[in-house]
C-alpha positions in Angstrom: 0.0 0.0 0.0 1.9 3.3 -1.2 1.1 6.4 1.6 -0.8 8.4 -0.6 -3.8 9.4 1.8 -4.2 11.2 5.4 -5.9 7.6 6.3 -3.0 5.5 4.8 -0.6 7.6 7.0 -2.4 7.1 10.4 -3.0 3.4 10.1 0.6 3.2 9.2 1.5 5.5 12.1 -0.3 2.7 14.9 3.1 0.9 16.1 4.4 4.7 17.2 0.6 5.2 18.6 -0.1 2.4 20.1 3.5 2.5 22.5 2.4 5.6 23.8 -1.2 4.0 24.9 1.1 1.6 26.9 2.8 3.7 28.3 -0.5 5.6 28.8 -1.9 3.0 30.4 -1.2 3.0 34.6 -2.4 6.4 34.7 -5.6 6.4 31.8 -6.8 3.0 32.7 -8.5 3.8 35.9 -11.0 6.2 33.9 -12.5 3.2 32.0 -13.5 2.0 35.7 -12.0 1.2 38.9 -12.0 -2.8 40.2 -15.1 -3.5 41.5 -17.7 -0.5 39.9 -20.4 -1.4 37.9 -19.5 0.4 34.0 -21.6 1.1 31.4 -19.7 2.1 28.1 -21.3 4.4 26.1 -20.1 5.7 22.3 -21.5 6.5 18.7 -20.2 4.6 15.7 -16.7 2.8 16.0 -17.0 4.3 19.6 -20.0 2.3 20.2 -18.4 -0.9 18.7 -15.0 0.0 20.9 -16.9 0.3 24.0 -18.5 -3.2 23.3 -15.1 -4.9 23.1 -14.1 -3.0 26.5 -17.1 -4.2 28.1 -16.0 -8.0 27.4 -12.6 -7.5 28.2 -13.3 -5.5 31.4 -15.5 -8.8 32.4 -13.5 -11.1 31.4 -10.5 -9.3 33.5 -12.7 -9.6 36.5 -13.3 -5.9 37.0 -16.5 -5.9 37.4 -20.3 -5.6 35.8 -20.0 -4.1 32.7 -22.3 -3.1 29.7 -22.4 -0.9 26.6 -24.5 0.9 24.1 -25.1 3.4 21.8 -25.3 6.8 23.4 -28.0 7.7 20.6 -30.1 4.8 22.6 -29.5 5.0 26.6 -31.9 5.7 28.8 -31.5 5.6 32.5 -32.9 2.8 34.1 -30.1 0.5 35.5 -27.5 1.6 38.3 -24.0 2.1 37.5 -20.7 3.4 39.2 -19.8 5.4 36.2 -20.4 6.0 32.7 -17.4 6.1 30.4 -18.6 7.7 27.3 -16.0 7.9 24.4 -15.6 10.3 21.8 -12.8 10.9 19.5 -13.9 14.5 18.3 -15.2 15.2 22.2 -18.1 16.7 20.1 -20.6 14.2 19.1 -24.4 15.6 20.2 -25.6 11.9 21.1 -22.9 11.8 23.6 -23.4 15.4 25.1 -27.3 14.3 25.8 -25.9 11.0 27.0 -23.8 12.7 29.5 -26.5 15.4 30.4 -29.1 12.2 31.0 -26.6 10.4 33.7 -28.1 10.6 37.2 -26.6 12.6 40.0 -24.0 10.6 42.1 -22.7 8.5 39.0 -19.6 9.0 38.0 -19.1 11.0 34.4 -15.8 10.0 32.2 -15.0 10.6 29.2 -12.4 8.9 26.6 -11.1 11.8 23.9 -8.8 12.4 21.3 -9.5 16.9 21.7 -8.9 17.6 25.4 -10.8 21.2 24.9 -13.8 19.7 23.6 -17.7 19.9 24.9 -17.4 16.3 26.4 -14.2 16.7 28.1 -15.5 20.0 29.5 -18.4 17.9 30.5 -16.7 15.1 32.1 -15.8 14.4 35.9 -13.2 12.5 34.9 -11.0 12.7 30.9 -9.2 10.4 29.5 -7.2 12.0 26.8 -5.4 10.6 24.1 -4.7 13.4 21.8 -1.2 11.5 20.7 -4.2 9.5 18.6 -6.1 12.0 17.3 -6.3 11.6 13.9 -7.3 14.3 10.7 -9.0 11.7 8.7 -12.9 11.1 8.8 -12.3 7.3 8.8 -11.3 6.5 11.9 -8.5 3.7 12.6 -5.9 4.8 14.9 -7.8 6.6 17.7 -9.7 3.5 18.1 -7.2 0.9 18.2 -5.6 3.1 20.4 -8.2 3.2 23.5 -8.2 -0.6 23.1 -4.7 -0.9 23.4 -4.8 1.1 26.5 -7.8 -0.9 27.6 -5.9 -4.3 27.0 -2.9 -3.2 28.9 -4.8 -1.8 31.7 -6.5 -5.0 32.2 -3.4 -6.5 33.0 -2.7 -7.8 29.3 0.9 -7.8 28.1 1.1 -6.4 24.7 4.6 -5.8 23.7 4.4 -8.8 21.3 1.4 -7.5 19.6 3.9 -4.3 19.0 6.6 -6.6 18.0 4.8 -8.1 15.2 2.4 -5.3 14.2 5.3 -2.9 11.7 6.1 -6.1 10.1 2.7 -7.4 8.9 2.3 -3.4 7.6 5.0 -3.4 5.8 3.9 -7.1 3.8 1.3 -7.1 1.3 -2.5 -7.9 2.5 -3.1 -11.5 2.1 -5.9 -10.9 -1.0 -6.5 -8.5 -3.4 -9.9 -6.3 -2.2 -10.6 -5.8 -5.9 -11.4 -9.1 -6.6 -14.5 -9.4 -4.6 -17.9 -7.1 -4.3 -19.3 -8.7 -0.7 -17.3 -8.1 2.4 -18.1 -10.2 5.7 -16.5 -10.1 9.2 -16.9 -12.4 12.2 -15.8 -12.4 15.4 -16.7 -14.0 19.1 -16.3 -12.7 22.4 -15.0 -9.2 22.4 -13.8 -9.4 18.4 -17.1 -9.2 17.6 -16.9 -5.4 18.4 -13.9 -5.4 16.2 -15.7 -7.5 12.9 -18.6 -4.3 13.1 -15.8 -2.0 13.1 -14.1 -3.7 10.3 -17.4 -4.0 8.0 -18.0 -0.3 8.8 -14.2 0.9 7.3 -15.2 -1.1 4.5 -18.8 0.8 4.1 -17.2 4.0 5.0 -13.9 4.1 2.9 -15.5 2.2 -0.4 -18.8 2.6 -0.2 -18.6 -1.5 -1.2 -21.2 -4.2 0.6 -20.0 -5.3 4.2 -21.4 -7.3 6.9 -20.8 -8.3 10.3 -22.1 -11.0 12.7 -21.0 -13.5 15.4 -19.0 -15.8 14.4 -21.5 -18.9 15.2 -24.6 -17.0 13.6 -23.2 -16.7 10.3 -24.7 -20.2 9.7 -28.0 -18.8 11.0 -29.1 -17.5 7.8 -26.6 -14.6 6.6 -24.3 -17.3 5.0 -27.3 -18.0 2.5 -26.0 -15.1 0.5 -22.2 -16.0 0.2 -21.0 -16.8 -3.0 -17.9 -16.6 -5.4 -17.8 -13.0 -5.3 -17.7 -13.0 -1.3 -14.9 -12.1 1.1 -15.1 -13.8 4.6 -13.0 -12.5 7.1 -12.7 -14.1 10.5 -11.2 -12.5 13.5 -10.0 -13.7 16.6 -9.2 -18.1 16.8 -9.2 -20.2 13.9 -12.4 -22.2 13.7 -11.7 -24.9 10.9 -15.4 -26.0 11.0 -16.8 -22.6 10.5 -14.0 -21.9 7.7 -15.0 -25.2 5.8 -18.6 -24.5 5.7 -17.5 -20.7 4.2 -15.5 -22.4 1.7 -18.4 -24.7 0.7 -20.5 -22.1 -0.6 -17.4 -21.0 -2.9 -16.6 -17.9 -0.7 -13.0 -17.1 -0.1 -12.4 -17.7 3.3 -9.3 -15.7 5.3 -8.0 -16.0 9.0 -4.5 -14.0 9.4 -2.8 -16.2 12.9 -2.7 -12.3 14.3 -3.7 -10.7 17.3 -7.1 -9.6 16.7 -6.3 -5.9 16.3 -3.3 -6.4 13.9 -6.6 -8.5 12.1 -8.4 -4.9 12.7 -5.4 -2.9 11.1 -5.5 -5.4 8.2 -9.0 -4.3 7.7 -8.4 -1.0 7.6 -5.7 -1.3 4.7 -8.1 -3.6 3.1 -11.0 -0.7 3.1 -8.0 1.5 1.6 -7.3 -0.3 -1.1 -10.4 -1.6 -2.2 -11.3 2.3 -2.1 -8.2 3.3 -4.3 -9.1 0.5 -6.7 -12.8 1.4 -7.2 -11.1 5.3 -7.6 -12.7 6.6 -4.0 -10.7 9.0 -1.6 -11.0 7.2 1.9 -10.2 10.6 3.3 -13.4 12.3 1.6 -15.7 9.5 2.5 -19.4 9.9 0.9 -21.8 12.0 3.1 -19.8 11.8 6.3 -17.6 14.6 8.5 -15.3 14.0 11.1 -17.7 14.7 14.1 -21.7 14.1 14.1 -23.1 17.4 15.4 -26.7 17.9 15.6 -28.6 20.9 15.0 
């Protein structure tokens, strides 16, 4: 992939990034929740999608209840410790109402990329990561990012994933985007956050058919329309079974042996490209700005 785009440059820029979110990470991570509160993640877009994967691996790190949704879709009802919202602009409206509908006594935090932004401003407590900030409408790095922190936080070692992630950007993608029309991407546990992000760079960047389920339910009807012309994409452990029955309906099947967000980054080239060859700008995406704001 040559580094002809804004887009191209920041997912290329996510080894340099995503150190700094290690080294982020003792003092950030406690904003995403303390051991033992009850979290509920809220965010729009890929934020919604990253706060799902947090909420999985916050569980699964034994810190405590936690639950996500789309800010656009909250309403108070359940108790919580805090609410984490997360917005890269720090502008989003949905978020801003969010933050304005949490109940007195609950704690208000707020994951950024803008540190003077409305939801910072609005915020008890800020994580900021402007080091990812990024100028491109797509986002890739700024997400990636806050999981990264999230991961390390959680007690995760991720220095290997850092080892290995410059390399498999500077080798070519594994198939050629061009070659197929319909784009799928599965995951389980908290990839599945990360296949709805992945479908959405490919709906954002080349306006091109995506998908995204869990990994089991792809047999639960959506695999009725895979054919030649289909890409299947599986993220997080190899399931042979689930791969052969892909392969059976003449769909290409692909699962990189990656950590599942180098399998993200891969993605995000692959929206790129398939962009460039269908002779899109990923960094003028159709209809879209960098920050949703509601009038």
């Amino acid at each position: 992939m040559s580094i002809s785009t804004v887009t191209e440059r920041e997912i290329r820029s996510q080894p340099e990034v995503w150190a700094r979110a290690v080294a982020a990470a003792a003092e950030g991570a406690p904003v995403l929740g303390r051991p033992g509160e009850r979290v509920l993640l809220l965010g729009c877009g890929t934020s919604a999608f990253v706060a799902e994967s947090i909420a999985v691996l916050r569980e699964r790190a034994g810190q405590g209840e936690t639950d996500a949704t789309y800010a656009s879709e909250w309403t108070p009802g359940r108790t919580y410790d805090r609410v984490v919202v997360i917005s890269r602009s720090g502008t989003t409206s949905e978020v801003l109402e969010a933050l304005d509908r949490v109940p007195a006594g609950t704690v208000k935090a707020a994951v950024v990329g803008v540190a003077d932004s409305p939801v910072a401003a609005a915020a008890d407590e800020t994580l900021v990561l402007d080091f990812a900030d990024e100028m491109s409408v797509v986002q890739t790095r700024f997400p990636t990012s806050v999981l990264v922190l999230a991961r390390t936080g959680f007690g995760e070692d991720l220095q290997p994933v850092l080892d290995r992630v410059a390399d498999v950007l500077a080798a070519p993608l594994p198939v050629d985007p061009a070659k197929f029309d319909h784009f799928v991407f599965l995951g389980r546990s908290w990839t599945y956050g990360l296949a709805q992000e992945a479908a959405l760079k490919i709906r954002e960047a080349a306006q091109a058919w995506s998908e995204s389920y869990p990994a089991l339910d792809y047999r639960h009807g959506p695999v009725a329309v895979a054919g030649e012309s289909s890409l299947v994409i599986l993220f997080g452990d190899a399931d042979p079974a689930l791969t052969a029955d892909v392969v059976r309906t003449g769909a290409t099947a692909v699962h990189e042996d990656l950590d599942p967000l180098i399998q993200l980054v891969q993605a995000q080239r692959l929206a790129v490209e398939l962009a460039a060859s269908r002779g899109l700008d990923a960094d003028a995406p159709r209809h879209l700005t960098r920050s949703v704001v509601l009038g």
